[in-house]
PANUVEX-461719 format. One line per field, with one value per residue (C-alpha): residue number from 1; x, y, z. Coordinates in nm, 4 decimals, always signed. Last residue first. Layout:
# residues N
i: NUM | ...
px: X | ...
py: Y | ...
pz: Z | ...
This chain:
# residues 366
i: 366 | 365 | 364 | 363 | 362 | 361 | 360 | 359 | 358 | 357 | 356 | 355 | 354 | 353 | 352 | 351 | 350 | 349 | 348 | 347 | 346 | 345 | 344 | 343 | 342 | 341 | 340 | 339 | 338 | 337 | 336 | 335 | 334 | 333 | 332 | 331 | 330 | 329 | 328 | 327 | 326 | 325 | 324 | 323 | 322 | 321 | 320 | 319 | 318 | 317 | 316 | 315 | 314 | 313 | 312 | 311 | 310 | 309 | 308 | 307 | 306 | 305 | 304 | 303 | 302 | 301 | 300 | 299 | 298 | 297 | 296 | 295 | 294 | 293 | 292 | 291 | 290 | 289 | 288 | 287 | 286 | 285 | 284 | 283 | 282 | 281 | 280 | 279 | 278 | 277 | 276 | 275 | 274 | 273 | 272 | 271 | 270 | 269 | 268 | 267 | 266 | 265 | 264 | 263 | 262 | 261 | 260 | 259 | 258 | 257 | 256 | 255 | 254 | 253 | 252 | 251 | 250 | 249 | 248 | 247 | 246 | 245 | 244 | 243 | 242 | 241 | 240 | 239 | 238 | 237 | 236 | 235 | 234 | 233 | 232 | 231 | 230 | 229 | 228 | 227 | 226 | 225 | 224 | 223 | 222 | 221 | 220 | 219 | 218 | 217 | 216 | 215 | 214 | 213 | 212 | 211 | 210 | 209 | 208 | 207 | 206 | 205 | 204 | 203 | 202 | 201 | 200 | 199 | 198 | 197 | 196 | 195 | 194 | 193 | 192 | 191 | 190 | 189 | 188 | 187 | 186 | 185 | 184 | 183 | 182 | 181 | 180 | 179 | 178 | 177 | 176 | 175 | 174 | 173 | 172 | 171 | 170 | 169 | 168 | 167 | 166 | 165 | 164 | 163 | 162 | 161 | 160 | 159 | 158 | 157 | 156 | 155 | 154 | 153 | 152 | 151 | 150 | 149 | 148 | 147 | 146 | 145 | 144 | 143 | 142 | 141 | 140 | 139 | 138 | 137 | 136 | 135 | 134 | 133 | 132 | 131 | 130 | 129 | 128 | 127 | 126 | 125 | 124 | 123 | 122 | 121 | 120 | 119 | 118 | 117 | 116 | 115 | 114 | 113 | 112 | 111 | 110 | 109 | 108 | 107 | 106 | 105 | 104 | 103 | 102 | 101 | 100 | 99 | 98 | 97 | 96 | 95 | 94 | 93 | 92 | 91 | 90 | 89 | 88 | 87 | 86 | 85 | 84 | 83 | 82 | 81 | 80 | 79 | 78 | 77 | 76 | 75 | 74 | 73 | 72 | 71 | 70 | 69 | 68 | 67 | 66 | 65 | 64 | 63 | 62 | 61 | 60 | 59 | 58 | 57 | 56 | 55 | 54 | 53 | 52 | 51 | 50 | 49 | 48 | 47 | 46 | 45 | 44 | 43 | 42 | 41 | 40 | 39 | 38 | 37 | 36 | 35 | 34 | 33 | 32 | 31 | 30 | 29 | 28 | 27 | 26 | 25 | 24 | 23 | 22 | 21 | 20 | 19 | 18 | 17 | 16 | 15 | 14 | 13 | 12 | 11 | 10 | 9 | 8 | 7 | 6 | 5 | 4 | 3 | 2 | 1
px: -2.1280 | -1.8085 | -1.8765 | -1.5852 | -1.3842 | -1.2103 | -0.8781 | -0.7782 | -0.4233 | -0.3555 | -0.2733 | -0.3579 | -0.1337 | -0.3949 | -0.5210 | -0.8526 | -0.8318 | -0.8565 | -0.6543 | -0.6727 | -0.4378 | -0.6155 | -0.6465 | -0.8959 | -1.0427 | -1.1476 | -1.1502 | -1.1362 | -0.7727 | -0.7181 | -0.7027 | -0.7305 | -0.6096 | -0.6651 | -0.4160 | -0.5233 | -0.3042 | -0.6135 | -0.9171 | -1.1283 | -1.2392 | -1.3743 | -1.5903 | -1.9145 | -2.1404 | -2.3214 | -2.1671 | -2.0149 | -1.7858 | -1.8695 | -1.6792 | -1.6565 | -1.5030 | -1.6907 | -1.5264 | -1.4639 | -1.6320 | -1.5062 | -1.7476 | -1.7686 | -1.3859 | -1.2665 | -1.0047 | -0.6011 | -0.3688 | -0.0022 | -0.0513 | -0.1294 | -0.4894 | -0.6092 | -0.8350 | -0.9183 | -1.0798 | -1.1680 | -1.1444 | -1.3140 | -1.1791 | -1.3832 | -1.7092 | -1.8218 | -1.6425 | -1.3710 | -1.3367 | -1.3863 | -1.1051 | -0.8631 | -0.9846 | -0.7264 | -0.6363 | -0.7075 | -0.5326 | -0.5995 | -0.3515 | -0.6507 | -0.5125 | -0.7396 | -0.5602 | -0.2627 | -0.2527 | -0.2247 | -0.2461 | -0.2245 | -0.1890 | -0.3102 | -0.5380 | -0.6281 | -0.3570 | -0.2889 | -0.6181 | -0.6380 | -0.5242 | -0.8418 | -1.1397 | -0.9790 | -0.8836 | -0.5675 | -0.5002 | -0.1400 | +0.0687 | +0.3268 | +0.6778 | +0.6694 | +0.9448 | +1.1885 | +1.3011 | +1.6337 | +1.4845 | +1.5199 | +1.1378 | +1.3113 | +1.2103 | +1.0954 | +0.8712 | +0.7934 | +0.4224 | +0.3825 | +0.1438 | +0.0928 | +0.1600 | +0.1620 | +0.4333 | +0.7026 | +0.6541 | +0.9057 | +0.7057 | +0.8084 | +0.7581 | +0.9268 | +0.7394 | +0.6247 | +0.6137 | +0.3550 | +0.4434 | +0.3109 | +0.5476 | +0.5349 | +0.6954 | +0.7630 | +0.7214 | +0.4502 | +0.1767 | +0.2010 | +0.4410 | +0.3021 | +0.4078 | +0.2826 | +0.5702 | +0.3924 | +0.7126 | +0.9177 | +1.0867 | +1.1326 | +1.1918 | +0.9104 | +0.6790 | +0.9768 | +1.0951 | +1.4258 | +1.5029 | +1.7259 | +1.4561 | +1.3651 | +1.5137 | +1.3396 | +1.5781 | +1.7339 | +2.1162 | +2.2570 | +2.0918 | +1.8569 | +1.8536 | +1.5963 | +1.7046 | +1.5030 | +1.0936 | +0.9470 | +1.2642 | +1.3931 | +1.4296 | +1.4648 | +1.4730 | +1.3457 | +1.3682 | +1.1813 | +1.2903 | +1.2327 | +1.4690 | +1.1997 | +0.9918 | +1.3339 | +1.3881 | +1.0527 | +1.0347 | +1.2679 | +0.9995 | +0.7961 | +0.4447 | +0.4383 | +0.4340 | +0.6864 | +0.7447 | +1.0103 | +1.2934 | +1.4617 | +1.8346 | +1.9147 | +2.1658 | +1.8679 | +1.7362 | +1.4516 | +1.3387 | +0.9979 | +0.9330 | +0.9143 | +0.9476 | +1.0148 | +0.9490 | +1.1114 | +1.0402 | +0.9203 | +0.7635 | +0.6366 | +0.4871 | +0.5270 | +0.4466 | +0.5958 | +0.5029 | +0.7786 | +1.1566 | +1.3205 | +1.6554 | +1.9098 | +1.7064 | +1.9776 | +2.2520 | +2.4940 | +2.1960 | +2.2640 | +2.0838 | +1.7448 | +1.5204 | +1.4205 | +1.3070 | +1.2278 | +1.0481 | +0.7684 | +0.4455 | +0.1674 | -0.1112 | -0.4642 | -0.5533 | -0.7750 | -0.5033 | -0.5427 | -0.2265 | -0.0844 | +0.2614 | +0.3737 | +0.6944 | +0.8241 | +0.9083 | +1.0471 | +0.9602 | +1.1960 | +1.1553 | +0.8912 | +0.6624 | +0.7165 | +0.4130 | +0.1907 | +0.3161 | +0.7071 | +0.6067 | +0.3276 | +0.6798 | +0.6800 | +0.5461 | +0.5262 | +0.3736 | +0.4552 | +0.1773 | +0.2415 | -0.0009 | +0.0924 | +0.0882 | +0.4547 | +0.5134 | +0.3988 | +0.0511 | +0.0080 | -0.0604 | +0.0703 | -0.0114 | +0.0613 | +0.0204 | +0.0846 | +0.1474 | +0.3774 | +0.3756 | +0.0548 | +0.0181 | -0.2453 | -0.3411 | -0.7740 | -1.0039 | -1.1473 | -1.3502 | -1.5519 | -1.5746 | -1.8913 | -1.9047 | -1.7716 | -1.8711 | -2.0932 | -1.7888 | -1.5483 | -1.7615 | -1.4994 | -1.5650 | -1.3684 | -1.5901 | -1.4152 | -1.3640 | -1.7760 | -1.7139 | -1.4103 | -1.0866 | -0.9083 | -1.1889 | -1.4110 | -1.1148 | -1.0704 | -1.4581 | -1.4990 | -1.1502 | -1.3576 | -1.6736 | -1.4832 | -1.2857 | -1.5660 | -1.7801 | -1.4842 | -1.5082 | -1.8463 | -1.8452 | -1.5759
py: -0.5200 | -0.6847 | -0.7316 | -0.6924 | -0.9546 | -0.9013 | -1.1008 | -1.1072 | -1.1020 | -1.2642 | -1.2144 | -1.3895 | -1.2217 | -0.8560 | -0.9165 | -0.8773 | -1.2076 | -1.1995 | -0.8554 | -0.8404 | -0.6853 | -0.5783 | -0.6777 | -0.5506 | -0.7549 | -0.6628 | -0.2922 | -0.2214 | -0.0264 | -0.3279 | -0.5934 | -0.4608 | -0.5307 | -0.2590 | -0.2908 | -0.1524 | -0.1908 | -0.2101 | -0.3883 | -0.3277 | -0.5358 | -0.8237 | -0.9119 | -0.9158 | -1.2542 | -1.3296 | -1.6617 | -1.5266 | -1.2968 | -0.9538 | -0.6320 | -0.4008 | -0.0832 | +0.0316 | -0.0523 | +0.1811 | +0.4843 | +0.8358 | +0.8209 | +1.1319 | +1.1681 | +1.2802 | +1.5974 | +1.5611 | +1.7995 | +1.7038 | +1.4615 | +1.7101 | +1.5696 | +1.4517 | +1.2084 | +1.0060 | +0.6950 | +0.6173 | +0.2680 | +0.2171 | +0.2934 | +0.5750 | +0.5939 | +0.8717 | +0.8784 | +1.1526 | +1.2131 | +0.9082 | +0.9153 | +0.6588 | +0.6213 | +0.3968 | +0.5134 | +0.4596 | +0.6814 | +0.7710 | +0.9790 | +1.1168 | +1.1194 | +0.8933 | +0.6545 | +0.6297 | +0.4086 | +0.4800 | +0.2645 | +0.4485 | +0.3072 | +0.5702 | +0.9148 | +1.1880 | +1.1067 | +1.3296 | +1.5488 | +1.9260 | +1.9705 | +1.7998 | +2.0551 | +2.1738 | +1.8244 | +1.7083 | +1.4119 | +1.5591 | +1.7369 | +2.0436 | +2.0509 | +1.8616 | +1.6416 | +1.5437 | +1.1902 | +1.1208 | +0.8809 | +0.4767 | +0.4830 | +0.7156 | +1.1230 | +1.1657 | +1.2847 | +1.3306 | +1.3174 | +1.3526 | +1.1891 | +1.3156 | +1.1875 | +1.4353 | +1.4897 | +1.2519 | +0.9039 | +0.9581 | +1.2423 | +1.6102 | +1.6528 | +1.6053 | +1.5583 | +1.1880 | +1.1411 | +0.8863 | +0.8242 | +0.8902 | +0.8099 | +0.9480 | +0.8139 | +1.0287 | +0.8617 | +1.1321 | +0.9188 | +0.8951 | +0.6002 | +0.4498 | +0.4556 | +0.3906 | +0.3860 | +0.3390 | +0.4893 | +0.8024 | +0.9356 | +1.2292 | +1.5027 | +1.4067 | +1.7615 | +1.9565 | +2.1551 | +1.9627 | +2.0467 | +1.7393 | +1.5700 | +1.2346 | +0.9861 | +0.8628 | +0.5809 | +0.4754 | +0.4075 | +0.0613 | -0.0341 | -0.3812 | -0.5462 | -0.8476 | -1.2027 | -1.3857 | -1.4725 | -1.1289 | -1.1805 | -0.8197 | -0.7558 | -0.4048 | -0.3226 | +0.0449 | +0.1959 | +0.4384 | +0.4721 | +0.3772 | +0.4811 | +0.5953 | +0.2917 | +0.1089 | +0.3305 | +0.3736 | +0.0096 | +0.0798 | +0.3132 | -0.0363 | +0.0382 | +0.0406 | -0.3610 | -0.5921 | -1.0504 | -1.0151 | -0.8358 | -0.5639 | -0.4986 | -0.1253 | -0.1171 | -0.0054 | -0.0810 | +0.0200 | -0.0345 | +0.0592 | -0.0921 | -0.0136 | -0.2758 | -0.1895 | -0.4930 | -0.4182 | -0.4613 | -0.1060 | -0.0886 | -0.2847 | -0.2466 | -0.3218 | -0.2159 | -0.3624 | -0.1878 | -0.4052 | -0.4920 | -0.5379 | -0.5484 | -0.4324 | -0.1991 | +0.0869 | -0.1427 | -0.1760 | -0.3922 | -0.6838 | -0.8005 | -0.9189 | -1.0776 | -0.9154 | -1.1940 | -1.4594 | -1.7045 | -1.9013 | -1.9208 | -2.0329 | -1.8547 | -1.9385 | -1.7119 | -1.4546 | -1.3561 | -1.7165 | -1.9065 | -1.8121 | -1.7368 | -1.6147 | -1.3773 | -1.2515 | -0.9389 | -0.9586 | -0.8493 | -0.8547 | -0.5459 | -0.2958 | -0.6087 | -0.6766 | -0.5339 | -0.8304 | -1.0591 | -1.2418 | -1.6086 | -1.4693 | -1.5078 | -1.1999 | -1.1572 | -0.8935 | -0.9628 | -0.9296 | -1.1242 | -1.2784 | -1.3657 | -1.6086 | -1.4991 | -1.5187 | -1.1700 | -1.1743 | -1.0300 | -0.8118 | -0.8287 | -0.5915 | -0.7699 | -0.6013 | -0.8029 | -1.1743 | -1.2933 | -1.6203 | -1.9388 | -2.1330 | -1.9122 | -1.7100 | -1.6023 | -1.6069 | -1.5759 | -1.9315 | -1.8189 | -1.6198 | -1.2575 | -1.0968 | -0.8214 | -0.4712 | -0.3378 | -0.0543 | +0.0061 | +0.0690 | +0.3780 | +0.5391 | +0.8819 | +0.8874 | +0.6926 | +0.5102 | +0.1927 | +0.1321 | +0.1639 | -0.0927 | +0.0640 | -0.1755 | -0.3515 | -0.0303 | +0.1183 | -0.1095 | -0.1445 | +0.2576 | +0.2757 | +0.0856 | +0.2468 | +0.6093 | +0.4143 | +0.2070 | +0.6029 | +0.7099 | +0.4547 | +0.4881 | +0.8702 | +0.8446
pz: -1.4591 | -1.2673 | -0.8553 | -0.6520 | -0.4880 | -0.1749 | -0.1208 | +0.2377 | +0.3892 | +0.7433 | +1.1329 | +1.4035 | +1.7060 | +1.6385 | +2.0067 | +1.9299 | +1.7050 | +1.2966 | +1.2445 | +0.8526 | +0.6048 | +0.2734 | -0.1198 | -0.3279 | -0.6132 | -1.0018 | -1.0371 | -1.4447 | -1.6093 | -1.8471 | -1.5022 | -1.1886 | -0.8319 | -0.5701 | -0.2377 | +0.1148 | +0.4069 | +0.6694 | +0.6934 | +1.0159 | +1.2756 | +1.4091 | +1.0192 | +1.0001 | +0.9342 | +0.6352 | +0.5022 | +0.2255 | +0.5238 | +0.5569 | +0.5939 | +0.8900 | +0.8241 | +0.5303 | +0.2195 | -0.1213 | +0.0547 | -0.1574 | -0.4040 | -0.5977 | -0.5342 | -0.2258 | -0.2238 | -0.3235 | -0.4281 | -0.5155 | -0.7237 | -1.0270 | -1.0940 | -0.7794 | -0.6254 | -0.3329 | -0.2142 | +0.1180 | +0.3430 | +0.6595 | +0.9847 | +1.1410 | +0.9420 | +0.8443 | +0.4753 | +0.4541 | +0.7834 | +0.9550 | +1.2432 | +1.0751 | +0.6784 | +0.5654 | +0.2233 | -0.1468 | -0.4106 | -0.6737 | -1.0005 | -1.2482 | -1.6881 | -1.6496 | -1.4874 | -1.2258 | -0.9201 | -0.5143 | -0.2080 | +0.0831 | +0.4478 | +0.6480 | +0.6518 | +0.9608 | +1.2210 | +1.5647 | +1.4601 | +1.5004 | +1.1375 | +1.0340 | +0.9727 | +0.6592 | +0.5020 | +0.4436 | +0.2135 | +0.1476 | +0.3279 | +0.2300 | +0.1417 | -0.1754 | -0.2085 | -0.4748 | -0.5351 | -0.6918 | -0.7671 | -0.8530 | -1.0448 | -1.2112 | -1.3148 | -0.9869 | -0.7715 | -0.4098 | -0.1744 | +0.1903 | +0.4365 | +0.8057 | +1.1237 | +1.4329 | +1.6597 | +1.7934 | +1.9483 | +2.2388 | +2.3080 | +2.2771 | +1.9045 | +1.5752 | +1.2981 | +1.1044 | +0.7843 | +0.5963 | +0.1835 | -0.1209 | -0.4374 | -0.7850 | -1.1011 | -1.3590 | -1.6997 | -1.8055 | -1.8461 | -1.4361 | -1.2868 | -0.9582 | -0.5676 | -0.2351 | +0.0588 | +0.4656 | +0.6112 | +0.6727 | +1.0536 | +1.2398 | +1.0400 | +0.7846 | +0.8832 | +0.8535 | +1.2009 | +1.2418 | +0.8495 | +0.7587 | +0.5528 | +0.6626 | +0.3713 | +0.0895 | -0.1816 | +0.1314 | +0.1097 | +0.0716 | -0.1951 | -0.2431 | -0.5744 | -0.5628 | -0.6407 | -0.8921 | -0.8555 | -0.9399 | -1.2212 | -1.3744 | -1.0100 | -0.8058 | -0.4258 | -0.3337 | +0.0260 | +0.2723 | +0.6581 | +1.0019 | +1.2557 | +1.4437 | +1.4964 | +1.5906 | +1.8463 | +1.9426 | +2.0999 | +2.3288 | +2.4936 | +2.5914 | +2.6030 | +2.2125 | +2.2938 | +2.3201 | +2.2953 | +2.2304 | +2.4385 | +2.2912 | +2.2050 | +2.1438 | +1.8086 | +1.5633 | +1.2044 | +0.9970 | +0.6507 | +0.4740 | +0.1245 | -0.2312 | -0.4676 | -0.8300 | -1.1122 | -1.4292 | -1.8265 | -1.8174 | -1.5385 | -1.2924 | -0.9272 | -0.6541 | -0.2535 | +0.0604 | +0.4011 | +0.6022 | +0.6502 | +0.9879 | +1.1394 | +0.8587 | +0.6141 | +0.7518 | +0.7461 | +1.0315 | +1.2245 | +0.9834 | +0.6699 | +0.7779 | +0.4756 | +0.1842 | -0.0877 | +0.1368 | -0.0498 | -0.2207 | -0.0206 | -0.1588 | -0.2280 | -0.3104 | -0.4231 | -0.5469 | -0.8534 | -0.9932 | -1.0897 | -0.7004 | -0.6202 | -0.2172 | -0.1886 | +0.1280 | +0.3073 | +0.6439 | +0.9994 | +1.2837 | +1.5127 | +1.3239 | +1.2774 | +1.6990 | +1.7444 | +1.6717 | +1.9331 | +1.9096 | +1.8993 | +1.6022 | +1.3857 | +1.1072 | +0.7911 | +0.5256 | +0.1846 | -0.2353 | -0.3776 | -0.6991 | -0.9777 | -1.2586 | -1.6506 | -1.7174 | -1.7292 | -1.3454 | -1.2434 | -0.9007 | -0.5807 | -0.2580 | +0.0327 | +0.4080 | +0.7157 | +0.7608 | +1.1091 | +1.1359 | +1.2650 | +1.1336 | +0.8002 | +0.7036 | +0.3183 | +0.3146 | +0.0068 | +0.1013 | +0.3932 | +0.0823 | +0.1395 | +0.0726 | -0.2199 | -0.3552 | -0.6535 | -0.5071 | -0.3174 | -0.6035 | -0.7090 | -1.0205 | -1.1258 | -1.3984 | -1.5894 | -1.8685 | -1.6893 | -1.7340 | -2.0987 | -2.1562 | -2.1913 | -2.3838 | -2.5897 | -2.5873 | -2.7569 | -2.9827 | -3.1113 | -3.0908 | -3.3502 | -3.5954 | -3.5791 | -3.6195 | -3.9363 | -4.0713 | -4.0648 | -4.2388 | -4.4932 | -4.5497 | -4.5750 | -4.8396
């Protein structure tokens, strides 16, 4: 009998070291000792368009898709919240190379609320589905391209901006759009998402609910409103109803006085742990303004620094040993059986931001 139960325990060791291997097991997970040099290679551009925001992940059918925004350089870098779109590249390796396949949310008319500009796309699957979550704005105020944040008709498309959910049972078919966001501001002036919602992260917990981080933005006196925070909601559908929490997220004691603290979340569920990985703006979690930070909570709701908060400092470097202009932004983790295998990030490749493209970081497997 002891035999047999020893077979069992040595058994059940074998499968779960085959699923979860060991090193995933830690819940303290240190994604920047893994991370390494950038190979040229590990580049998406294109000729005539900026490329910002790549959210990766593995089709059914064993290719890798990266969900991405991109707009024509002819109108500068800030016209993404005039006439982006969200596009699908395919790639049979999930470093690239990518090739572009379609448009899968393009402009729809001003009358809709998505109608002008799509952006911030993140996906993920679940059960048998693929959700894409994605920020939407629209406006009747025609603007001249190429703009800048200089120009206050700018803010009227920034401000209209709002949170929205396509759906596809085929990453390649047509994509579901609705005609109502799926995360609107709230209708309390005073709220800290009264102004306007963006920047959507979302996963499903072992619970089936399905939780999405987002940035709100107050009121205030400016044309730009008051400061930008990040809320959290939950539902019971990857579809909603969503229900928000009332207070911010990623705050830290010392950073109320600060116009923006965290950006660009990217957030996953393990470990019974929900993580998140955000833009690091003034260097409050990891010292250095602009790199990227990993956080951790167990209810979703709040969030501190895990043991090893710096996944990437905010200059990276290339294989062949030189730093990177500036920072990487947009993050996006790829991993395969619950272990880190390449992050994903938005890269400004010229100091005016008009040379846009997605880089593939690999990370180092023990």
């Amino acid at each position: 009998m002891h035999f047999i139960n020893l077979f069992k325990a040595t058994l059940l060791f074998f499968v779960l070291s085959t699923v979860f291997p060991l090193e995933a097991q830690n819940k303290d997970l240190n994604i920047g000792e893994m991370v390494q040099s950038v190979p040229m290679k590990n580049k998406f551009a294109d000729d005539n368009y900026n490329i910002w925001c790549g959210s990766v992940i593995k089709g059914n059918n064993g290719k890798y898709y990266m969900l991405y925004s991109r707009w024509l350089k002819t109108g500068g870098h800030y016209a993404w919240v005039i006439n982006c779109e969200i596009a699908l590249a395919k790639s049979d390796k999930p470093e690239g190379p990518y090739k572009h396949l379609k448009v899968v949310l393009p402009a729809r008319g001003r009358q809709y609320w998505d109608g002008c500009s799509t952006h911030n796309p993140a996906v993920m699957q679940y059960k048998g589905k693929y959700y894409l979550y994605y920020m939407g704005t629209t406006s009747d105020v025609k603007i001249e391209l190429p703009t800048t944040m200089a120009n206050p008709l700018w803010w009227e498309y920034r401000n209209h901006q709002r949170i929205g959910v396509a759906v596809a049972s085929n990453i390649e078919g047509e994509w579901k759009r609705f005609d109502k966001p799926v995360l609107d501001v709230s209708a309390d002036s005073t709220a800290y998402d009264a102004l306007m919602v963006s920047n959507p992260a979302a996963t499903v917990d072992d619970k089936g609910r399905t939780i999405l981080v987002y940035k709100q933005v107050e009121n205030g006196i400016k044309k730009s409103g008051g400061k930008v925070r990040f809320g959290v909601a939950f539902a019971d559908s990857p579809t909603g109803p969503f229900i928000k929490e009332t207070t911010p997220i990623f705050e830290l004691k010392d950073g109320a006085k600060e116009w923006m603290v965290a950006e660009d979340p990217y957030i996953w569920f393990q470990y019974k742990t929900y993580y998140a990985i955000v833009r690091d703006v003034v260097g409050k979690f990891t010292g250095d303004k602009g790199a990227w930070a990993m956080l951790q909570s167990t209810d979703g709701k709040n969030w501190q620094p895990g043991k090893y908060p710096k996944v990437i400092g905010s200059r990276f470097l290339w294989e062949d040993g030189t730093k990177s202009i500036s920072q990487l932004e947009r993050p996006c983790l790829y991993t395969e059986n619950g272990i880190p295998k390449f992050l994903f990030g938005a890269y400004a490749g010229t100091i005016d931001r008009n040379n846009t493209c997605n880089v593939c970081v690999p990370l180092k497997q023990k």
